[in-house]
C-alpha positions in Angstrom: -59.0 -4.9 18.1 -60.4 -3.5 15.4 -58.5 -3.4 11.9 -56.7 -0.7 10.9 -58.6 1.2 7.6 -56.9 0.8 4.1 -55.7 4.0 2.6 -57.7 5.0 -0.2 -56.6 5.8 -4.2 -53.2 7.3 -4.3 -51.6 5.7 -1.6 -52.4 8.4 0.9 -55.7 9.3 2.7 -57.5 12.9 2.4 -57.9 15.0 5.6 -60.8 16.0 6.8 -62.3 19.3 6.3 -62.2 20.1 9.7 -58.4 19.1 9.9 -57.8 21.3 6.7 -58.6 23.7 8.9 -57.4 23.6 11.9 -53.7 22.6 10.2 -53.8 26.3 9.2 -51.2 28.4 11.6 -52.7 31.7 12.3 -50.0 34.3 11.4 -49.6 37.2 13.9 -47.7 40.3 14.4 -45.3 41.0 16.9 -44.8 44.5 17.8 -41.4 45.8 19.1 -41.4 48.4 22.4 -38.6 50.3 22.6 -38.3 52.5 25.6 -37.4 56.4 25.0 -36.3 59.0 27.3 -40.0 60.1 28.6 -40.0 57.1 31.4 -43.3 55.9 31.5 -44.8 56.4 28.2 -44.9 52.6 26.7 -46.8 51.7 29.5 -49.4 54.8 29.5 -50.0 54.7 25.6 -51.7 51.4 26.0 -55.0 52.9 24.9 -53.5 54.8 22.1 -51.8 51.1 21.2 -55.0 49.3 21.8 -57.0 52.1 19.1 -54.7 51.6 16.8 -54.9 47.8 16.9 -58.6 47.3 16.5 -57.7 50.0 13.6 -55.2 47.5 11.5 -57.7 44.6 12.1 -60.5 46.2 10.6 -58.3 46.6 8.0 -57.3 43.5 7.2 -60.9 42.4 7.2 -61.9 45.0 4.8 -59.1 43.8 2.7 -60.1 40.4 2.5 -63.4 40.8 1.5 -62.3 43.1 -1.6 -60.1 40.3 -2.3 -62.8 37.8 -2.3 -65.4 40.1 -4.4 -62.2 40.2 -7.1 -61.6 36.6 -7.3 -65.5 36.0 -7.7 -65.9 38.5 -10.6 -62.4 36.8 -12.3 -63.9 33.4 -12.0 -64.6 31.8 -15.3 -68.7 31.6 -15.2 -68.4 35.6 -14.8 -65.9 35.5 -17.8 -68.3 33.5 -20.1 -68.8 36.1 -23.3 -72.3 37.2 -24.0 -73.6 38.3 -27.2 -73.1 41.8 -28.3 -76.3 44.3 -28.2 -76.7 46.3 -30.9 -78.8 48.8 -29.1 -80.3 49.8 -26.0 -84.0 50.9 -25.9 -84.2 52.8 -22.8 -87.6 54.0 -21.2 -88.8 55.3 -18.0 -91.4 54.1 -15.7 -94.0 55.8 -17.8 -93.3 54.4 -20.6 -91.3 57.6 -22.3 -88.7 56.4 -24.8 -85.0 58.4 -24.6 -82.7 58.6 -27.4 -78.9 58.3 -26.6 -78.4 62.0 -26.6 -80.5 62.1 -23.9 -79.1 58.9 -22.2 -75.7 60.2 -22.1 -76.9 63.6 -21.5 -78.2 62.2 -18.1 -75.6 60.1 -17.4 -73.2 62.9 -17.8 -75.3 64.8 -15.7 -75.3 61.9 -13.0 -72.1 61.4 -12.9 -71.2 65.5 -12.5 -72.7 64.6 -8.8 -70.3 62.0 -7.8 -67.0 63.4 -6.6 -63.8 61.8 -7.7 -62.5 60.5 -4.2 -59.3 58.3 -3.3 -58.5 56.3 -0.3 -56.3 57.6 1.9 -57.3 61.6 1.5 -58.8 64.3 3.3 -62.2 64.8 2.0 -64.5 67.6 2.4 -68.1 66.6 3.9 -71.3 67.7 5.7 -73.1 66.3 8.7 -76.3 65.1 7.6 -77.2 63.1 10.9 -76.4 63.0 14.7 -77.2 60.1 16.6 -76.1 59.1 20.2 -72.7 57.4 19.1 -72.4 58.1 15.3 -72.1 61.1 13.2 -73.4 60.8 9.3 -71.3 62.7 7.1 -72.0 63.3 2.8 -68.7 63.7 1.0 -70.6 63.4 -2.2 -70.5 59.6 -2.7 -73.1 57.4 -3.7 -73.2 56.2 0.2 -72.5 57.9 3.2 -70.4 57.7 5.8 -70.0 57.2 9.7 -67.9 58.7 12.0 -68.3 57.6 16.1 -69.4 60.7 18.0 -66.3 59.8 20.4 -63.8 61.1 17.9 -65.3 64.7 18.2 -63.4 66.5 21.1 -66.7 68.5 21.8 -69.6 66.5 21.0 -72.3 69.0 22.0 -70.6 71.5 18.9 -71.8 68.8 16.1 -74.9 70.1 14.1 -76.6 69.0 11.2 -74.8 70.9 8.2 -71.8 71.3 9.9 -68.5 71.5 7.1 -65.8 69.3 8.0 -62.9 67.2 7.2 -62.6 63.5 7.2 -60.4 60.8 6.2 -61.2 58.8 3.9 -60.3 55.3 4.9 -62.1 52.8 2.4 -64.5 53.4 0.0 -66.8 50.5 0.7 -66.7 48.2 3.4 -68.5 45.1 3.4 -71.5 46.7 4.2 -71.5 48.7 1.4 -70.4 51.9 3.5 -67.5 54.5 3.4 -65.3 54.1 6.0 -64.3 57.6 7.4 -62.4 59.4 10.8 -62.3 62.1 12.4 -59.3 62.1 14.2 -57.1 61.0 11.7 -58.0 63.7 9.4 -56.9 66.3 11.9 -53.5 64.6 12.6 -53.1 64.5 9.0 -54.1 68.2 8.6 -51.7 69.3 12.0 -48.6 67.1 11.9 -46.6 69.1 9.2 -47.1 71.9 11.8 -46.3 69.7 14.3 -43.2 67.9 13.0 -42.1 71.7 12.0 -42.2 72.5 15.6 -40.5 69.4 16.8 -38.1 70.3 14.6 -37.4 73.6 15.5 -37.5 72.9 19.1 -40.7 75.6 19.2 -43.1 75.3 21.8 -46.8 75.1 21.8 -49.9 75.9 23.3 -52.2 73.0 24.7 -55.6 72.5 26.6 -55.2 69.6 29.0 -58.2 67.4 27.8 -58.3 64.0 30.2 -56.2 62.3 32.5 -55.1 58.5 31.3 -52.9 55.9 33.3 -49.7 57.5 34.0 -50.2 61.1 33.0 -52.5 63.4 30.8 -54.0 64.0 27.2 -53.4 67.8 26.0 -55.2 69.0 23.0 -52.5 70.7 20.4 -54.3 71.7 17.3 -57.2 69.1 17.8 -54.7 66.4 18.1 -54.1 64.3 21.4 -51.0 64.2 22.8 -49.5 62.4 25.8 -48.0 64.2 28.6 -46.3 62.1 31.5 -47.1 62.9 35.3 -43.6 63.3 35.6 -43.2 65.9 33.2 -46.4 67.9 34.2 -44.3 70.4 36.8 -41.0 70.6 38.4 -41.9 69.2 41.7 -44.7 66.0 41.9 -48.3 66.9 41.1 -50.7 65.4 44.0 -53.9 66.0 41.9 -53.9 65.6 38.1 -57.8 66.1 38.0 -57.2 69.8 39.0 -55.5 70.5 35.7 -58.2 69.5 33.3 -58.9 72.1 31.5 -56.0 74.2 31.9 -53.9 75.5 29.1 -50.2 75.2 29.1 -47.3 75.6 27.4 -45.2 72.4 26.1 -42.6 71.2 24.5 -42.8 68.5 21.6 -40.2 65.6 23.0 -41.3 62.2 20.8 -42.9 62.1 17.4 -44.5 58.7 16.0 -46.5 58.7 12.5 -47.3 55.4 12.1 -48.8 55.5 15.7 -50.3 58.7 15.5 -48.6 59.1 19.0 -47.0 62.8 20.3 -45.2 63.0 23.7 -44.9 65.9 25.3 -43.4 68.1 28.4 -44.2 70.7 30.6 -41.1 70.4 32.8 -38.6 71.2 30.5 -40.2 74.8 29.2 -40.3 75.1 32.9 -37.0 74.2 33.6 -35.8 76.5 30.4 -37.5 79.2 32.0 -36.1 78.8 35.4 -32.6 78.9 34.1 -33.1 82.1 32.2 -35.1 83.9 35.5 -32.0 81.9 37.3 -28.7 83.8 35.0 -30.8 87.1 35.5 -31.5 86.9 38.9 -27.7 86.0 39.7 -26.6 88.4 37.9 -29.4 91.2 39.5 -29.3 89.9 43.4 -27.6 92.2 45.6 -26.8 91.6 49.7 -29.6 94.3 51.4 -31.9 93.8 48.5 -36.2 93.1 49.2 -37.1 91.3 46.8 -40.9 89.4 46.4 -40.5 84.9 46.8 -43.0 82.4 46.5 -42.9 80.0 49.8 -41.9 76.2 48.4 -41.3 74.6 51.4 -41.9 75.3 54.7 -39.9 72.7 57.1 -39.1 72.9 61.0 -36.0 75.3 60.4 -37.5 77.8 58.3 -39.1 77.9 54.5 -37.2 77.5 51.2 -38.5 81.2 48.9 -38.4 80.3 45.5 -37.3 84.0 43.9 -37.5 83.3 40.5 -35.3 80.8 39.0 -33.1 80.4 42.6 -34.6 78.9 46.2 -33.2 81.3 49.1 -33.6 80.0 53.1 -35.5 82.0 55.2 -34.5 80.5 58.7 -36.8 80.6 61.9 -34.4 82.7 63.3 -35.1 85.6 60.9 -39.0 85.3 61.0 -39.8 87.7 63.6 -38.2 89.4 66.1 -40.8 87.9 68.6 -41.2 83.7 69.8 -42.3 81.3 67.0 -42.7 77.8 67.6 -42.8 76.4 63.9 -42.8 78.9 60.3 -46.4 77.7 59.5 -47.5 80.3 62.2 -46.4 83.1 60.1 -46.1 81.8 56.2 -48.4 79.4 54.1 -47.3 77.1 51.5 -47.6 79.1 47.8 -47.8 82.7 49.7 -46.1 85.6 47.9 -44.1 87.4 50.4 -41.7 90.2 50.6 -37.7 88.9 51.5 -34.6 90.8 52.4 -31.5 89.4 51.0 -28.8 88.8 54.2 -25.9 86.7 53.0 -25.4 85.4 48.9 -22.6 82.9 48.2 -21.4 83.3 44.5 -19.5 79.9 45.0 -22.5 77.7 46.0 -25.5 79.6 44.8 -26.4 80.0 48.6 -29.0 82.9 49.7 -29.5 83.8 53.5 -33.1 85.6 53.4 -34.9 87.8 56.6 -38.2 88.5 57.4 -37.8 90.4 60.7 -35.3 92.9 59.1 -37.8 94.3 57.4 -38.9 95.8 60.9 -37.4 98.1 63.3 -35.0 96.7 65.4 -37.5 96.6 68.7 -34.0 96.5 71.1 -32.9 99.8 70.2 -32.9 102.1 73.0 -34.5 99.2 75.5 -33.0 101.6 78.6 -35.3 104.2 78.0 -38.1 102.4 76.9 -38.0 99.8 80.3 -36.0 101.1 82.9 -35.2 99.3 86.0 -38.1 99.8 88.6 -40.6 100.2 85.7 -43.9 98.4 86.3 -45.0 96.8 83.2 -47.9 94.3 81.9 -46.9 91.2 79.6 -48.7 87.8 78.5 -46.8 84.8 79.6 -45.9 83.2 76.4 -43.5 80.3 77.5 -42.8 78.2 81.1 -39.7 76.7 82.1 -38.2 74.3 85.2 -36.5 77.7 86.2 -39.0 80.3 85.5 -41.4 82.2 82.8 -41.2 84.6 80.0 -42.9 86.9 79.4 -44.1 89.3 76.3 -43.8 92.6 76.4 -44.4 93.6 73.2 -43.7 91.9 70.0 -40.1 91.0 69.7 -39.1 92.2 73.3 -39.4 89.0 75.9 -38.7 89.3 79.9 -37.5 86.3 82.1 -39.2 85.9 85.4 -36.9 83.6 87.8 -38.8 81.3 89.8 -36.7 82.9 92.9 -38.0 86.3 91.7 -41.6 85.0 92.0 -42.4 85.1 95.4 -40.8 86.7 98.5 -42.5 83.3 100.9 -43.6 80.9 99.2 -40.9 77.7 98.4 -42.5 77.4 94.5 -41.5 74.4 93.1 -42.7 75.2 89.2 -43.5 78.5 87.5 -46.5 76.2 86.6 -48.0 76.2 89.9 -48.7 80.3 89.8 -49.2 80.8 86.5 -49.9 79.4 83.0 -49.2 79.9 79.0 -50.8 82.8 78.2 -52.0 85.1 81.6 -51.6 88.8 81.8 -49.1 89.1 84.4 -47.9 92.6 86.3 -44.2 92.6 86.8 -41.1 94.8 87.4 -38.0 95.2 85.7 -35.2 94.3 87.6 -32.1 94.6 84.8 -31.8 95.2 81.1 -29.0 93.6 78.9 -29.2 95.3 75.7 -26.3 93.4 74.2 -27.6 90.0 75.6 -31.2 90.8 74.6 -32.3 89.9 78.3 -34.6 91.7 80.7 -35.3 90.1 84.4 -38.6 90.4 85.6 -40.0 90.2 89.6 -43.2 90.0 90.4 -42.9 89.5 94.0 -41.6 93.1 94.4 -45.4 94.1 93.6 -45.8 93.5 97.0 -43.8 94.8 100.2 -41.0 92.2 101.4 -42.0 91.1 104.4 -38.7 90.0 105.6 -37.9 94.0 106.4 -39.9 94.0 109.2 -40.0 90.1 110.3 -38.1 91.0 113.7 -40.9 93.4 114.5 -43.3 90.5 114.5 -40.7 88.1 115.8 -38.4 89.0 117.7 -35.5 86.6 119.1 -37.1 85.2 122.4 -40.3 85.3 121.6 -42.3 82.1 122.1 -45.3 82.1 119.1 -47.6 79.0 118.1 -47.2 77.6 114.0 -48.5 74.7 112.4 -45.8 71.5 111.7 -45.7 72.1 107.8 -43.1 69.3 106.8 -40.6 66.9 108.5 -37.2 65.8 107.1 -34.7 63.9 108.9 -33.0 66.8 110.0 -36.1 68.9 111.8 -39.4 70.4 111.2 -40.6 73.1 109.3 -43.2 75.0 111.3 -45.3 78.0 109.5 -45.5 80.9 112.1 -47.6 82.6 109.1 -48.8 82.0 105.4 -45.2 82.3 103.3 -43.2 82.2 106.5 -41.5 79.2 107.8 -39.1 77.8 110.4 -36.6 74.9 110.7 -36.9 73.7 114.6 -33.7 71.1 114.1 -33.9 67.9 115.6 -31.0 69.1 118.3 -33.7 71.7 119.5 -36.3 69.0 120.1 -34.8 67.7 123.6 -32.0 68.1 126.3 -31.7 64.9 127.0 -33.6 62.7 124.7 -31.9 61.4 121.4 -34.2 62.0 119.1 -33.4 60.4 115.9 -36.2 61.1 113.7 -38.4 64.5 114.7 -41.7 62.1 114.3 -40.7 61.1 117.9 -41.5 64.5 118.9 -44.5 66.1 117.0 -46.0 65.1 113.9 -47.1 66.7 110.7 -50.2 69.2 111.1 -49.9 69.6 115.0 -49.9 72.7 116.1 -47.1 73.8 118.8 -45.9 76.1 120.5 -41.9 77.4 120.2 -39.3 79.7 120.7 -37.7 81.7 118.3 -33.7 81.5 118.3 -31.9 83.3 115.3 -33.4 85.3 112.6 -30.9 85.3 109.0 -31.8 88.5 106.7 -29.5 87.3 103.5 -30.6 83.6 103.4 -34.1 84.6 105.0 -34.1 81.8 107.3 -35.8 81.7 111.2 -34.4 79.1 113.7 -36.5 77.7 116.0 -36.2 75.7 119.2 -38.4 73.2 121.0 -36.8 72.3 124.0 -35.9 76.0 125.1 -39.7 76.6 126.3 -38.0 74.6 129.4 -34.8 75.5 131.1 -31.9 73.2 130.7 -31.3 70.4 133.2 -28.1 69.7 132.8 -26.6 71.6 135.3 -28.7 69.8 138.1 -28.2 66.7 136.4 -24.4 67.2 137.0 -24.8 67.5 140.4 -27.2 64.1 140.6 -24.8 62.2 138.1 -21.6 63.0 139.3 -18.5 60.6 138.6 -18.9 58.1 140.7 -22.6 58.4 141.2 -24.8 55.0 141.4 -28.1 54.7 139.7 -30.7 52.1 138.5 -31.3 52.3 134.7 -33.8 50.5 132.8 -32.4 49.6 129.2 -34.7 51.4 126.2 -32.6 49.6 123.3 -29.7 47.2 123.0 -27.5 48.1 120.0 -24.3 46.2 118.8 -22.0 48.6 121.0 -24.2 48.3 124.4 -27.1 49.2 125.5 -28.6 52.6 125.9 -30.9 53.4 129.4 -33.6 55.6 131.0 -32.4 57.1 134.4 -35.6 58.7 134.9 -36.6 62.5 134.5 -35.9 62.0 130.6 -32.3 61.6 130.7 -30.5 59.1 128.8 -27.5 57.5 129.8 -25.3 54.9 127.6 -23.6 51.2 128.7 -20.8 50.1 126.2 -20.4 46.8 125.8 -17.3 46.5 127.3 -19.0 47.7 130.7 -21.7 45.7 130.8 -20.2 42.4 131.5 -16.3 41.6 132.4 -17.1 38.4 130.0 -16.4 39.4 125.8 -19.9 39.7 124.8 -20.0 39.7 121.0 -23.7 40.6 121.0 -25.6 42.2 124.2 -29.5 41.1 122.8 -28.4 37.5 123.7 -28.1 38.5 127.3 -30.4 41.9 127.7 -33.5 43.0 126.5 -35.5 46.0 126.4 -37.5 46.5 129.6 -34.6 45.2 132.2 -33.5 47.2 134.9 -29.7 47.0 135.7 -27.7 48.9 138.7 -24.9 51.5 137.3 -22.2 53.5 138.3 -21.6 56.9 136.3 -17.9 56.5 135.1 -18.4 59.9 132.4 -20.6 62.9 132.5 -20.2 65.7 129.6 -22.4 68.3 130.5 -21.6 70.4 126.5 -22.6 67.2 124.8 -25.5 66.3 126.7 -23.9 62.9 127.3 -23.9 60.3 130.3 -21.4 56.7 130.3 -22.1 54.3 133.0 -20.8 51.3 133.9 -21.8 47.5 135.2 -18.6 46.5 135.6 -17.8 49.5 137.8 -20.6 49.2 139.9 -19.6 45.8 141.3 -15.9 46.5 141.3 -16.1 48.4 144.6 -18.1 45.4 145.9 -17.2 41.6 146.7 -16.4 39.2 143.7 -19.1 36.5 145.0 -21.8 39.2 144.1 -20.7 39.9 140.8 -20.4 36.5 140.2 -24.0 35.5 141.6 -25.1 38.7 139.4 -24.0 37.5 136.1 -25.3 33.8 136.8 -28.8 35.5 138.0 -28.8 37.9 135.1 -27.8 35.1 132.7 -30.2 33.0 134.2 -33.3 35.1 134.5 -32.5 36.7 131.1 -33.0 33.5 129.2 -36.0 33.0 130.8 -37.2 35.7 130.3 -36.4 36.1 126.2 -38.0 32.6 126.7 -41.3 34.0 128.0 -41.4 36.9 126.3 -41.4 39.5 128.8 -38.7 42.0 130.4 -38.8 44.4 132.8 -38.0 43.4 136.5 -36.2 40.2 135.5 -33.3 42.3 137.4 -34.9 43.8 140.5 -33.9 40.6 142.7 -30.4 40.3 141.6 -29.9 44.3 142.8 -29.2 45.4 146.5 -31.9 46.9 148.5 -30.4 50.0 148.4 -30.8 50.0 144.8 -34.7 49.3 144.9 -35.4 51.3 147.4 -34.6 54.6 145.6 -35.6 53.0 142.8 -38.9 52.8 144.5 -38.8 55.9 145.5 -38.1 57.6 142.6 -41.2 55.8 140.6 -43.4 57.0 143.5 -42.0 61.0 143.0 -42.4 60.2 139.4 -46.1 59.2 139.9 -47.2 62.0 142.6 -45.4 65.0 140.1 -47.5 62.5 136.8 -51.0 63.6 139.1 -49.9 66.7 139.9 -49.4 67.5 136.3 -52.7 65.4 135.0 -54.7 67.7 137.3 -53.5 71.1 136.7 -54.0 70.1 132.5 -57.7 69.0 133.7 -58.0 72.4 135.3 -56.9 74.5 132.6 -58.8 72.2 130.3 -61.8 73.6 132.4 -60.9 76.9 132.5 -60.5 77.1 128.8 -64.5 75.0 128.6 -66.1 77.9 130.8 -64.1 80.7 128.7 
């Protein structure tokens, strides 16, 4: 370790230059903010702060340096005394003696040229020089000064010998030059005026100059002053650089000297004025009144008319007499338009405003203008679910009802006939003055064809149409464009059950059938299928009497029996109770499809079209050993064949021969009349060939 140094003389040991120094605390000035009234202008008047700051530090340097120039010529080598002279021999350069006369004639005369001048004044000068960022200015010193070109609101106005006031700010700075401004000679020369009209609450004129953080700079008497974006206007100002240059009228609100800083307002001369248009017009306004607005707002309900002091509502309702879908079709934001007044509240300043009243009342004597039968022309201006409307002319709107649109055709949406904004021919139908309503057709353009539809179909008649639709209920045929009708599903077949009417015909064949029933009021035609043949019921009776025995072959097994073809197209049914004399809780277990069983009709309803047979019956009247035997055949044979997959015949042994005999001879009728009928169709199918 190295030793520790001894201190030197004195006890104590010198610091360092450099410590001397850098021991000294720099002193600095702290700056209070207090916050005013105007809102945000502490924080915009950071470049008038800024200016002002570089300003004082100047300053202070200039100060210094006089300082040290008086403590050099107070030191005491300047002070040394020097011996008296006598007298002064003066000559000039060529050698021409002056006497003192003359000397202080000249002096005299030399000093006549140099103005008296203080610090701190407004001097008078004259622009001797113009350079890109200074201005030279004589004041009649020894030296001139400088002035930045910035401090001149319009630069391109500075000239050479150009008279102006300056302020003189040092004499000498430490390069030997006066130190002069521009700006702070004309708040100097303007802020007794302008303190005069803070006082008095005056207002004055200003020329919006530049726009700063926060808000703008307006030109008052050649003096900047601050004017906050929230004092600009009485609603928010979107664009700030579309006011340069204007002149306004303000209001002095904040003074500061020492900071050369002004704040001023727009808003509140506006707002002054306002209430003053705002007593008169109160005081004026009368209900029935026109009176001119400017549009302020224009919303989906209407547009708030500012008339002068006091915003009035103009609802959508009272724009026109006609449709509108929003205001902006009719109004634009800052339009001058002409108002009626409706409704004023005294209590709550309320005004009720009309646009339309200002127009003839387009309603008035609507009778004699469209009277019912009329044929008229309008543009369709608006579609609905249940119909269209229609303009007539402006103001006056007719409905057309989707039922009144058409006197065939099942339209499903005004949509599908016509669209926003066709020229459509109608007739009036009624008028409701009272409701405002008119009821348009344009179907009766065209003759109803329903007067004469019995002419072209009259009941009885058999005619051909095309299967339009199917529904569980029946099929729509269409005997002719626009004319439909319903063949229900019990008109299909007398003695089928047809459960759907895709068993019969489908959609798009083309068929033949009979008309039935023609309604005028609902305008409806009932058709029938199963009427081109005659009814075989009554011979069926006879066949299938009480009693009767039959073969059937089962066509479906439901949960309460089975249901069976007996041949010829008739249907008969086998409750479950009949088909065995054992409780059968479900009949697929022990018949299928396809399987022919012997029956005994034990019900015959000739009005409902209905046939009940019976198993059970049919081997009552016979021995118990053959019912037996049939059960444990039919049990038998029917698991096999569910086993095996197939069906019909699994019963034809189990039956007696009478049973298969006319069984037998029923398939062979069946097949000769199935020939016969194949080849007349192949002969008319060659008929209509050589035709």
């Amino acid at each position: 370790m190295a030793p520790a140094k001894k201190p030197g003389k004195g006890g104590s040991s010198r610091p360092s230059k450099r410590k001397a120094i850098g021991g000294k605390k720099t002193s600095r000035t702290k700056t209070k903010i207090t916050k005013t009234d105007t809102g945000p202008e502490v924080n915009v008047q950071e470049e008038v702060q800024d200016e002002v700051a570089r300003e004082m530090l100047m300053t202070n340097r200039r100060q210094r340096l006089v300082e040290k120039a008086k403590a050099r010529t107070e030191s005491p080598a300047m002070r040394t005394e020097k011996p008296e002279v006598e007298a002064v021999k003066i000559t000039d350069v060529s050698g021409v003696v002056y006497d003192k006369a003359d000397y202080d004639a000249m002096v005299e005369m030399y000093d006549s040229t140099i103005r008296d001048i203080k610090e701190g004044e407004i001097v008078q000068g004259r622009v001797i020089g113009v350079t890109m960022d200074d201005v030279i200015i004589d004041v009649g010193f020894k030296s001139e000064g400088i002035v930045a070109i910035n401090e001149f609101a319009d630069t391109s106005s500075v000239a050479v010998g150009d008279d102006i006031e300056v302020f003189l700010e040092q004499i000498e700075d430490a390069n030997g030059q006066l130190l002069l401004s521009k700006q702070k000679a004309d708040f100097m020369r303007v802020w007794d005026k302008i303190r005069d009209i803070h006082d008095a609450g005056d207002t004055v004129e200003g020329k919006i100059a530049r726009r700063i953080k926060g808000g703008v700079v307006v030109d008052i008497m050649g003096v900047d002053a601050f004017l906050p974006g929230s004092q600009i206007s009485l609603r928010q100002v979107p664009d700030f650089d579309a006011l340069i240059g204007e002149t306004i009228e303000v209001k002095i609100i904040k003074l500061n000297k020492s900071r050369r800083n002004i704040v001023v307002s727009r808003r509140v001369v506006l707002e002054e004025e306002r209430e003053r248009m705002r007593a008169t017009l109160l005081n004026e306004i009368e209900v029935g009144q026109i009176r001119q607005g400017v549009v302020k707002n224009i919303t989906d309900f209407g547009v708030f008319i500012d008339l002068g002091g006091v915003d009035g509502l103009l609802h959508i309702t009272d724009m026109s007499w006609g449709r509108i879908r929003h205001p902006s079709e009719m109004v634009n934001l800052g339009e001058n338009i002409d108002v009626k007044i409706l409704d004023y509240d005294e209590n709550t300043s309320r005004i009720s405003l009309g646009l339309k009243q200002m127009t003839p009342y387009p309603w008035e004597n609507i009778e004699q203008k469209y009277p019912i039968g009329k044929k008229i022309k309008g543009t369709v201006v608006s579609i609905t679910d249940y119909g269209s409307f229609v303009e007539l002319e402006k103001g006056i709107e007719g409905l057309i009802h989707i039922s009144e649109m058409s006197w065939t055709q099942h339209i499903k949406h005004p949509s599908k006939i016509m669209s926003v904004g066709d020229q459509v021919d109608a007739v009036v139908l009624s008028v409701d003055k009272d409701n405002e309503k008119i009821s348009l057709g344009i179907k009766q353009m065209e003759p109803d064809p329903w007067t004469t539809i019995e002419d072209k179909y009259p009941v009885g008649k058999v005619v051909g149409g095309r299967v339009r639709n199917l529904t569980a209920f029946g099929a729509f045929v269409e005997l002719e464009e626009g004319i439909d009708g319903l063949v229900h599903i019990s008109d299909m077949s007398w003695t089928r059950r047809i459960q759907h009417p895709s068993e019969v015909m489908k959609k798009g064949d083309k068929v033949d059938i009979k008309v039935l029933k023609i309604d005028h009021e609902n305008r409806r035609i009932s058709l029938g299928y199963k009427q081109l043949t005659d009814d075989p019921w009554p011979e069926l009776a006879r066949k299938y009497s009480i009693g009767s025995e039959c073969l059937g072959t089962i066509t479906k097994v439901l949960d309460r029996g089975v249901v069976v073809d007996l041949g010829d197209g008739v249907e008969g049914f086998v409750p479950t109770n009949q088909l065995t004399t054992k409780e059968v809780a479900d009949p697929s277990g022990m018949f299928s499809e396809g399987e022919s069983i012997p029956l005994q009709v034990i019900e015959f309803d000739r009005g409902q079209h209905k046939v009940v047979l019976s198993v059970v019956a049919y081997y009552k009247q016979r021995e118990r050993a053959e019912l037996d035997k049939f059960m444990a055949d039919h049990e038998k044979k029917a698991n096999a064949a569910a086993q095996s997959g197939g069906g019909g015949g699994a019963m034809a042994e189990a039956m007696p021969e009478s049973l298969r005999q006319a069984a037998a001879e029923a398939g062979e009728a069946d097949a000769e009349s199935t020939e016969q009928e194949s080849e007349s169709e192949s002969d008319a199918d060659e008929e209509t060939k050589s035709e």
